[in-house]
C-alpha positions as CSV (number, residue, x, y, z in Angstrom):
1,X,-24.4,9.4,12.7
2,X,-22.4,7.0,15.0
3,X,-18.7,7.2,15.0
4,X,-18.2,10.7,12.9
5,X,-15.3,11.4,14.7
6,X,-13.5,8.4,12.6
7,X,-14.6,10.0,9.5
8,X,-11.7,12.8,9.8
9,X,-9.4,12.8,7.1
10,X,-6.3,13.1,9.3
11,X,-5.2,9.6,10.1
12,X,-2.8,10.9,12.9
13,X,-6.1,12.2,14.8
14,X,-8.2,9.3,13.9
15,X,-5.5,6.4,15.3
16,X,-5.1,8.9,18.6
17,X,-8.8,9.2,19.1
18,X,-9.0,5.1,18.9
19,X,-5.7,4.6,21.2
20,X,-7.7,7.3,23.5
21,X,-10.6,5.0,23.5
22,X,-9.0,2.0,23.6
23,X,-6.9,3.1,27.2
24,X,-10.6,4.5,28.6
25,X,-12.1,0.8,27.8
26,X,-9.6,-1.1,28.8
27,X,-9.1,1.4,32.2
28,X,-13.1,0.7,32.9
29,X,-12.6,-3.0,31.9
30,X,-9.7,-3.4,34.9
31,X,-12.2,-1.4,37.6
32,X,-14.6,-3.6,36.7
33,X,-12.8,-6.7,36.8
34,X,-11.3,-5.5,40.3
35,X,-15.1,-5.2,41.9
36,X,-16.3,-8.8,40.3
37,X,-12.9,-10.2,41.7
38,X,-13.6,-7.9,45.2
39,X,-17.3,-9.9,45.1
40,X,-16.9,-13.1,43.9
41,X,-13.3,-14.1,45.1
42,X,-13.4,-12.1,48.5
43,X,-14.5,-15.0,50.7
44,X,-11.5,-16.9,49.0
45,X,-8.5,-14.5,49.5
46,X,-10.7,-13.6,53.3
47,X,-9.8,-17.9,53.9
48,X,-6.1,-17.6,52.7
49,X,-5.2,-14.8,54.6
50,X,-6.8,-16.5,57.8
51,X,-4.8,-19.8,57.3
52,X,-1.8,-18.0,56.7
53,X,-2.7,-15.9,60.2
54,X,-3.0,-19.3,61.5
55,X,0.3,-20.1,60.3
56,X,2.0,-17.5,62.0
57,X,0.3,-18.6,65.3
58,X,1.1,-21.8,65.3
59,X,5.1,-20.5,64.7
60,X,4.5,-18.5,67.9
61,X,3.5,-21.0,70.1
62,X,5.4,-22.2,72.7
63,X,5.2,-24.9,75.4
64,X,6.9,-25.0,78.3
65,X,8.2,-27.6,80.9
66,X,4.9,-28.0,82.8
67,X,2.9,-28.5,79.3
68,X,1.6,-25.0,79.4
69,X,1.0,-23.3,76.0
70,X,1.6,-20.1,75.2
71,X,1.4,-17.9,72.4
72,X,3.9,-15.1,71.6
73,X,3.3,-13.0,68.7
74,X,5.5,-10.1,67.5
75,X,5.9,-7.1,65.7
76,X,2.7,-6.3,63.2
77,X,1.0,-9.6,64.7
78,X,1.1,-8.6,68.1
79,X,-0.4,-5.1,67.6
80,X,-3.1,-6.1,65.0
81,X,-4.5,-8.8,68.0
82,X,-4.1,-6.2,70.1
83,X,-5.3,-2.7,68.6
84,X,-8.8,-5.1,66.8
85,X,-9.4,-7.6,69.7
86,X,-12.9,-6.4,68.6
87,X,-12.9,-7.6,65.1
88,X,-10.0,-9.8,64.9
89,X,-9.4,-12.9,67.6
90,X,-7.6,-16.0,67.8
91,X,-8.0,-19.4,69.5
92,X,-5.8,-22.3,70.3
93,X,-8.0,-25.6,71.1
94,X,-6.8,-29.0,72.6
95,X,-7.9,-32.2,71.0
96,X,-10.5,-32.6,73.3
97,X,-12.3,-28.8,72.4
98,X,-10.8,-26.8,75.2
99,X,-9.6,-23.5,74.7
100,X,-5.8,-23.4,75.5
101,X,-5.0,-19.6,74.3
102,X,-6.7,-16.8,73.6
103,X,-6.3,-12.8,71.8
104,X,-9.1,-11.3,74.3
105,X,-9.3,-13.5,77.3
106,X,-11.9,-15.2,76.0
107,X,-11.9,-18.5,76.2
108,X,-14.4,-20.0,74.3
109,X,-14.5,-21.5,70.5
110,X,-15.2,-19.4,67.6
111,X,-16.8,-22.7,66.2
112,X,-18.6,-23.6,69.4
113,X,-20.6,-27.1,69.3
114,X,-18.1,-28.5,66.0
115,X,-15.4,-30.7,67.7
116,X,-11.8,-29.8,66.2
117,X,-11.3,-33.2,64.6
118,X,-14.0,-31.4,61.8
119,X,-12.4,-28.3,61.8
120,X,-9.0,-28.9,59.9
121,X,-9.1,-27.0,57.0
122,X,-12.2,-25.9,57.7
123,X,-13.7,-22.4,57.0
124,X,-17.3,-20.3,57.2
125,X,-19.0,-17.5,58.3
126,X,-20.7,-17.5,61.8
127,X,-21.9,-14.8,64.0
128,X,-19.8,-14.1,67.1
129,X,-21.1,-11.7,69.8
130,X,-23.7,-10.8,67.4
131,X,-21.3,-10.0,64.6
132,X,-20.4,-11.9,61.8
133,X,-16.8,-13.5,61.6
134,X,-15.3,-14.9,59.0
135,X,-13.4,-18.3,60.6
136,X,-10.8,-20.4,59.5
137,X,-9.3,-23.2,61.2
138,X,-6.2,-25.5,60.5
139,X,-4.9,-28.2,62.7
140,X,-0.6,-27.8,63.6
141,X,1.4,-30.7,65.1
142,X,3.5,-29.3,67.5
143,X,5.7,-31.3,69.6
144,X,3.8,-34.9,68.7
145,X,0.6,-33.0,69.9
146,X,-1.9,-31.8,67.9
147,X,-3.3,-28.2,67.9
148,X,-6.2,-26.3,66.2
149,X,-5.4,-22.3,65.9
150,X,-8.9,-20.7,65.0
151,X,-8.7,-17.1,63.2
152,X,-11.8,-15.2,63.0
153,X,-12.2,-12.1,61.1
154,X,-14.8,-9.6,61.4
155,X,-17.1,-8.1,57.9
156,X,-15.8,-4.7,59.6
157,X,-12.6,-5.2,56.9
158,X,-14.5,-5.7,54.2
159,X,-16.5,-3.0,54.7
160,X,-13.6,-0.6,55.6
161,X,-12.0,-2.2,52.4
162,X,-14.7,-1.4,50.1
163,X,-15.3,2.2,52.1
164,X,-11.3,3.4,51.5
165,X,-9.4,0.8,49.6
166,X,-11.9,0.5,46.6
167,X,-12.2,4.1,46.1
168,X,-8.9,5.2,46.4
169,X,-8.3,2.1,43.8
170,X,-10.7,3.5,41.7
171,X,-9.8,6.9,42.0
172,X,-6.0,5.9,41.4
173,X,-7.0,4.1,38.4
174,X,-9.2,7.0,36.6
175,X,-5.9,9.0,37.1
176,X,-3.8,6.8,35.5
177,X,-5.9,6.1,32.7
178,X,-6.5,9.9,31.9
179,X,-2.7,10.6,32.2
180,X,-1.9,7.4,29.9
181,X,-4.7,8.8,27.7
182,X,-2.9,12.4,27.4
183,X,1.0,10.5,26.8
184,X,-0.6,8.1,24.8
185,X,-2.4,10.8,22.6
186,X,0.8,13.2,22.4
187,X,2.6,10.1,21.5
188,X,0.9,8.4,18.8
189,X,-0.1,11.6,17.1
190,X,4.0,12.5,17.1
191,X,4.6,9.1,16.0
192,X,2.0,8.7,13.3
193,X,2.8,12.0,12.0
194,X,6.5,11.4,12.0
195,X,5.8,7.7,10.1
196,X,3.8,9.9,7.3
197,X,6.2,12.4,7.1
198,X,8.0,10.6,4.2
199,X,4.7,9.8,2.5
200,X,3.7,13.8,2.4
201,X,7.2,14.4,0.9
202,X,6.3,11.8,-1.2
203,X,3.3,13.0,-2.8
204,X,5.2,16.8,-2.8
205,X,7.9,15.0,-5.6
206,X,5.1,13.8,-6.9
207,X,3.6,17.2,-7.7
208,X,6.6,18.0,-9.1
209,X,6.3,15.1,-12.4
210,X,4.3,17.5,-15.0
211,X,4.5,16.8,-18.9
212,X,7.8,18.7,-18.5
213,X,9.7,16.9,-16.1
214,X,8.4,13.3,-16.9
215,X,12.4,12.4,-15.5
216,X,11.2,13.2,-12.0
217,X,11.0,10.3,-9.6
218,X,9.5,9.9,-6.4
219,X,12.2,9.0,-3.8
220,X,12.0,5.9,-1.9
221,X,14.8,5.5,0.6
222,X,12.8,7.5,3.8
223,X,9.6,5.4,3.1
224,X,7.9,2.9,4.7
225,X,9.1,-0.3,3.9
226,X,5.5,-1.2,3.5
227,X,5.0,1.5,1.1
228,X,7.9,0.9,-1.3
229,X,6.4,-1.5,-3.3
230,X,3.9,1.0,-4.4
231,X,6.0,3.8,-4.7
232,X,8.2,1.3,-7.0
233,X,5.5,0.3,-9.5
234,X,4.2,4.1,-9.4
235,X,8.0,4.8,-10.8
236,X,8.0,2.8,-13.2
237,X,5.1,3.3,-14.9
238,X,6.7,7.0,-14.6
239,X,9.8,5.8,-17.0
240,X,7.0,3.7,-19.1
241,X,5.3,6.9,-19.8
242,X,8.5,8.9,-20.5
243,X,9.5,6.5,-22.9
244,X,6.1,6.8,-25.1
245,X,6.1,10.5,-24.6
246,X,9.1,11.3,-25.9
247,X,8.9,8.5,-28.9
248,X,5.3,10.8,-29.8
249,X,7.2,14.1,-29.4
250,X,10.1,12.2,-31.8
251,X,7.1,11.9,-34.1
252,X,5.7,14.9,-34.3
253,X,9.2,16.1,-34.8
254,X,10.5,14.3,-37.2
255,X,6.8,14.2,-39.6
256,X,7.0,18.4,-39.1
257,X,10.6,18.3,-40.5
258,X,9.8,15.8,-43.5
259,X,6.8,17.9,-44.2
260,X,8.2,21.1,-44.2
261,X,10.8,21.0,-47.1
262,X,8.1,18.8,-50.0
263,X,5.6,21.8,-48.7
264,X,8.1,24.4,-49.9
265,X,9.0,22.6,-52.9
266,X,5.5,22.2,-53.9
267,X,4.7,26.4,-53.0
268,X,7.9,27.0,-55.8
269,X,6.3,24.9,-58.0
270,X,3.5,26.5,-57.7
271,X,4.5,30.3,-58.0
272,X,6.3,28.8,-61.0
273,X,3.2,28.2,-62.7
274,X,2.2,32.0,-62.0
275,X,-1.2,33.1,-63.6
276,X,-2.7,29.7,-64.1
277,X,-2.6,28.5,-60.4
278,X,-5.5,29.3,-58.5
279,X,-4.6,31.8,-55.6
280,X,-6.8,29.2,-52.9
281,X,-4.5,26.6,-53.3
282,X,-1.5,29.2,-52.6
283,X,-3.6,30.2,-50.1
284,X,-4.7,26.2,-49.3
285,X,-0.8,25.4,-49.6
286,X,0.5,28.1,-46.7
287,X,-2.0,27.0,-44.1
288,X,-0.8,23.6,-45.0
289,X,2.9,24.7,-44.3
290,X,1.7,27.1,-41.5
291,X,0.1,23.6,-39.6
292,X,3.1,22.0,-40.1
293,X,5.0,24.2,-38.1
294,X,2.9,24.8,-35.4
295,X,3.2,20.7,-35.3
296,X,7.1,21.2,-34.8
297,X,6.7,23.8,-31.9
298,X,4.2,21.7,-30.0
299,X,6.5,19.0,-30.4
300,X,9.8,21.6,-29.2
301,X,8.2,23.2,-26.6
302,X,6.2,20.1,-25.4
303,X,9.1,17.8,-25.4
304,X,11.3,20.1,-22.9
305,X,13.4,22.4,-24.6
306,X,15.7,24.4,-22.6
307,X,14.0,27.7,-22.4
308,X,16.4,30.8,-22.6
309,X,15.2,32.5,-19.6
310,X,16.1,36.2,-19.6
311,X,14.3,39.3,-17.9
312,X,12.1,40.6,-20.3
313,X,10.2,44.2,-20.8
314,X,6.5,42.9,-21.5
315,X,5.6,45.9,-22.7
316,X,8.3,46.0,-25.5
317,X,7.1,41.9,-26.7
318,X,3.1,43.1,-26.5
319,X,4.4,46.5,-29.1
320,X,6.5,44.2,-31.2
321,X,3.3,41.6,-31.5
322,X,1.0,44.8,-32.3
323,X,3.7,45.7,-34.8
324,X,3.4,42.1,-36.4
325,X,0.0,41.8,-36.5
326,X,-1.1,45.4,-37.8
327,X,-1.3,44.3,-41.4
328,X,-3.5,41.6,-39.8
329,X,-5.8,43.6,-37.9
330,X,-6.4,46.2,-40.9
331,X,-7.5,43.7,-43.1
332,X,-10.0,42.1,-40.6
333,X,-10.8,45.6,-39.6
334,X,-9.8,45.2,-36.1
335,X,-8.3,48.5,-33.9
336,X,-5.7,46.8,-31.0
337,X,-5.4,48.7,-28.2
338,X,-2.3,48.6,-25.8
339,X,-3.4,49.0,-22.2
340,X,0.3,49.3,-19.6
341,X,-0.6,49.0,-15.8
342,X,2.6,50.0,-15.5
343,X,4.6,50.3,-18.4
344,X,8.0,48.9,-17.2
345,X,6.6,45.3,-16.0
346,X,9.3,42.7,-17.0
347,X,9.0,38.9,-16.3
348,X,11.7,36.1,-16.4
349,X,10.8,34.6,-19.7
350,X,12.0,33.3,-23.0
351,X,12.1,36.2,-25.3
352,X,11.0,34.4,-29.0
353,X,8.2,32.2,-27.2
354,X,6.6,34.6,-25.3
355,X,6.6,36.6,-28.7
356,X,4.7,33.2,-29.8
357,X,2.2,32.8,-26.9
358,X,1.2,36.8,-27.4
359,X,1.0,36.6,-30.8
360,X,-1.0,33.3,-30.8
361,X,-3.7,34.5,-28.2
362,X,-3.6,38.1,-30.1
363,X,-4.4,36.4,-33.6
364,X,-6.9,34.0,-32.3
365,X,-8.4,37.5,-31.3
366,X,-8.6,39.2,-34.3
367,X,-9.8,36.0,-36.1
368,X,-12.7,36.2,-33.8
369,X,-13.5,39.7,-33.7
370,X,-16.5,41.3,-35.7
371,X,-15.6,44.2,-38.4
372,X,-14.7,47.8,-36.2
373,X,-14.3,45.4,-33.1
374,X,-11.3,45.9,-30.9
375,X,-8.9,43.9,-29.4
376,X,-7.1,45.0,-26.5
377,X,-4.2,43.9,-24.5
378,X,-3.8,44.5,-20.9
379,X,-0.3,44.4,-19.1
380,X,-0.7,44.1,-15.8
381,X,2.3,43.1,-12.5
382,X,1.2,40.0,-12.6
383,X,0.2,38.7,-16.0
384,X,-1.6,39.9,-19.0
385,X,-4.9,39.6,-20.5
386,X,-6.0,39.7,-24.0
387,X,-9.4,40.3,-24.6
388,X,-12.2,40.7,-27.7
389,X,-15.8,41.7,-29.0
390,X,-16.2,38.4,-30.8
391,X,-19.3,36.0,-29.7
392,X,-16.6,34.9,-26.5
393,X,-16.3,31.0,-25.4
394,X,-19.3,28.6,-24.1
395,X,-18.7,27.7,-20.8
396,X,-18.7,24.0,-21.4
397,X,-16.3,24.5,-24.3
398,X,-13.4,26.6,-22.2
399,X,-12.1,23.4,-20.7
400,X,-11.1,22.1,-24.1
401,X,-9.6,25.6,-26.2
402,X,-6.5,24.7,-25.3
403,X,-6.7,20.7,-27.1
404,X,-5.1,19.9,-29.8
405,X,-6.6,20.1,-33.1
406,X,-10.1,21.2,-31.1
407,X,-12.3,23.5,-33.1
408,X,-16.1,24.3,-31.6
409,X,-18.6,22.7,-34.2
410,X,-19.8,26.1,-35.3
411,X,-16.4,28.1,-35.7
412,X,-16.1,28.0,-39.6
413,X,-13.0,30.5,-39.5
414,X,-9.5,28.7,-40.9
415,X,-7.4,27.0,-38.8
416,X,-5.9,23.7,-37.1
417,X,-6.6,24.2,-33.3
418,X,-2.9,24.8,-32.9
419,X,-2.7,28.2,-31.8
420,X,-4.2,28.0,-28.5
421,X,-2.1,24.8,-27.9
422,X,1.0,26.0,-28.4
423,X,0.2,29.1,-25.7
424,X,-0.7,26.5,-23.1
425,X,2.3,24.6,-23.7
426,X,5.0,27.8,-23.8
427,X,2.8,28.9,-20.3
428,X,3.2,25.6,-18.8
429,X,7.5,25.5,-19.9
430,X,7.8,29.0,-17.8
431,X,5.1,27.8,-15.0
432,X,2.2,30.2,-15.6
433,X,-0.8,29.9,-15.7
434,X,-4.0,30.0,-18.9
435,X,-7.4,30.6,-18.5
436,X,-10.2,31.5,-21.0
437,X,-13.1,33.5,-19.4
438,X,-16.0,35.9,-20.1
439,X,-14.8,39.5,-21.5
440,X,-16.7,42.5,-20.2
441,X,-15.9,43.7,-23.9
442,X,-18.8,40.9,-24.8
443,X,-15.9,38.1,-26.4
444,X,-13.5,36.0,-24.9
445,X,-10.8,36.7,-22.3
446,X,-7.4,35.3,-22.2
447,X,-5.9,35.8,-18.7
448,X,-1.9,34.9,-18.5
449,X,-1.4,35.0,-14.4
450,X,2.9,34.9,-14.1
């Protein structure tokens, strides 16, 4: 259950949530690095800022022609003495302890009872007036005498520190982090989007490489230079794979063509023989030839043939296939009915195989259809459907009607398993789209979506 949010399949959203959290951690990691500093270092910065005070004492000390000392502070140094006498005093001490100059008129040590030859450098915490003072000394050489200037700082700073600096630090910080969060989140999101841009176009060429267009090729100038590689190898196994599919179509091609004239040499010889050949093997001798071009217009219309793509009246190709086919039908005792939703659909199409793809899925009907069944053909806008009474398709078996050479292990009517084929590849050429489903006649259904 932890961490579902990095389970989103967008990777622009899942590196902007992490950025996200990565500013809010490392926004709470500086706040709390500032309060350990505040506690832990505060008594050091509290001495350095005293000995610098000191400093600027001892620069405005003075001594005059009768040895008196005096101490003239200006500006911001002046006022602060002045405006926190309370909380914030100053003394001057000779070498023997006494007091020479003091912030409040007060003339005794901040240190009282440590003699100032232990108080160079020296710093602690000691209760002045009942509050406790932070006190630094440092010992100054002024005019071959030496000087100590005592500094004392009440724990009123800190605490006014902690009460208004610390929150409005805190506060300051939270609003810089959420605002870096909202930049950082518009940004990386545009950015990671904008890097992936080239990968979704991409994997939209890649779409485009069917069994058709094997001469497609992914583009790889606007990717990722970490990304090329891949896209490289993926291309070449693209021309790899042209280069056997078109040597198989050249196969099937060529076998279909040396086939066809011996078969039609052997037929003649045959009919020669008249009475005394048996009329199977005529019959055994034209399904031979039949395969053999069904082979060759796999291998044409597989291989990429330029279609002639023309507008076309489907309801004039669906009455020349009934016409074809009627001598068909009558023998297997099969009515074929003609259904136009409207009459005057036409489609962008190649004329002759259309005429094929009908006329396959038509005869793979009637083969299939009981005596007195019927067989009717539906023309619809967008496609057209051809449907039966025969025993219809298994569902586990209408993924594979549309193999090569694939026959069910029970269908014991004639054929190769090209007929089907060759519709799926003519529908594929023009883009359609061929499914077999459940008739409500009882058979098979062959839906052609356009």
């Amino acid at each position: 259950m932890r961490w579902q949010f990095l389970k989103t399949p967008s990777l622009a959203l899942r590196l902007t949530v992490v950025f996200s959290l990565a500013i809010a951690i490392v926004a709470g990691l500086y706040m709390a690095v500032q309060a350990v500093v505040a506690h832990r270092f505060g008594d050091f910065i509290t001495q350095q800022s005293l000995m610098g005070q000191s400093h600027d004492i001892a620069d405005a000390m003075a001594i005059d022609g009768k040895g008196q000392l005096t101490v003239k502070l200006q500006g911001p140094d002046a006022e602060s003495f002045d405006a926190f006498f309370a909380n914030l005093k100053y003394r001057v001490l000779a070498s023997d302890g006494r007091v020479l100059a003091s912030s409040d008129g007060d003339f005794n040590s901040l240190l009282p009872g440590v003699p100032p030859s232990e108080q160079d450098a020296h710093y602690l915490r000691t209760e002045v007036n009942r509050t406790l003072f932070h006190v630094a000394t440092v010992r100054h050489r002024i005019q071959g005498q030496d000087y100590w200037v005592q500094v004392g700082r009440s724990d009123r700073f800190a605490q006014l520190t902690q009460e208004a600096i610390l929150p409005a630090m805190t506060e300051a910080v939270g609003i810089m982090a959420a605002l870096a969060i909202v930049v950082l989140a518009v940004l990386s999101y545009w950015g990671v989007r904008s890097v992936l841009r080239p990968i979704r176009l991409a994997s939209e060429a890649a779409h485009t490489v069917a069994q058709n267009n094997l001469s497609a090729r992914i583009p790889v100038e606007p990717l990722p230079a970490e990304i090329r590689p891949l896209v490289i190898a993926f291309n070449e196994v693209l021309a790899r794979l042209e280069l056997a599919f078109h040597a198989q179509q050249r196969f099937f091609a060529n076998a279909a063509h040396e086939l066809k004239t011996p078969i039609a040499l052997l037929r003649g010889q045959l009919e020669a023989q008249g009475a005394r050949v048996p009329p199977e093997t005529l019959g055994d001798v034209d399904a031979l030839g039949r395969t053999v071009n069904q082979l060759l217009h796999v291998a044409e219309v597989a291989g990429g043939r330029v279609l002639r793509k023309q507008p076309v009246a489907l309801a004039e190709i669906t009455q020349q296939v009934s016409g074809f086919l009627s001598w068909r039908a009558q023998k297997a005792e099969v009515s074929l009915q003609i259904v136009l939703e409207p009459p005057d659909v036409r489609v962008e199409a190649d004329a002759g195989e259309l005429f094929v793809l009908i006329k396959n899925l038509v005869e793979n009907a009637i083969d299939h259809s009981p005596s007195g069944g019927i067989v009717r053909i539906s023309v619809t806008p967008g496609g057209l459907c051809v449907e039966d009474q025969g025993k219809g398709v298994a569902e586990h078996h209408r993924a594979h009607v549309f193999e090569r050479f694939w026959r069910a292990s029970d269908n014991t009517k004639p054929g190769s398993g090209l007929g089907l084929a060759i519709c799926m590849e003519v529908s594929r050429a023009h883009g359609w789209r061929l499914e077999c489903k459940q008739s409500i006649l009882g058979g098979a259904l062959f839906q052609l979506d356009f």
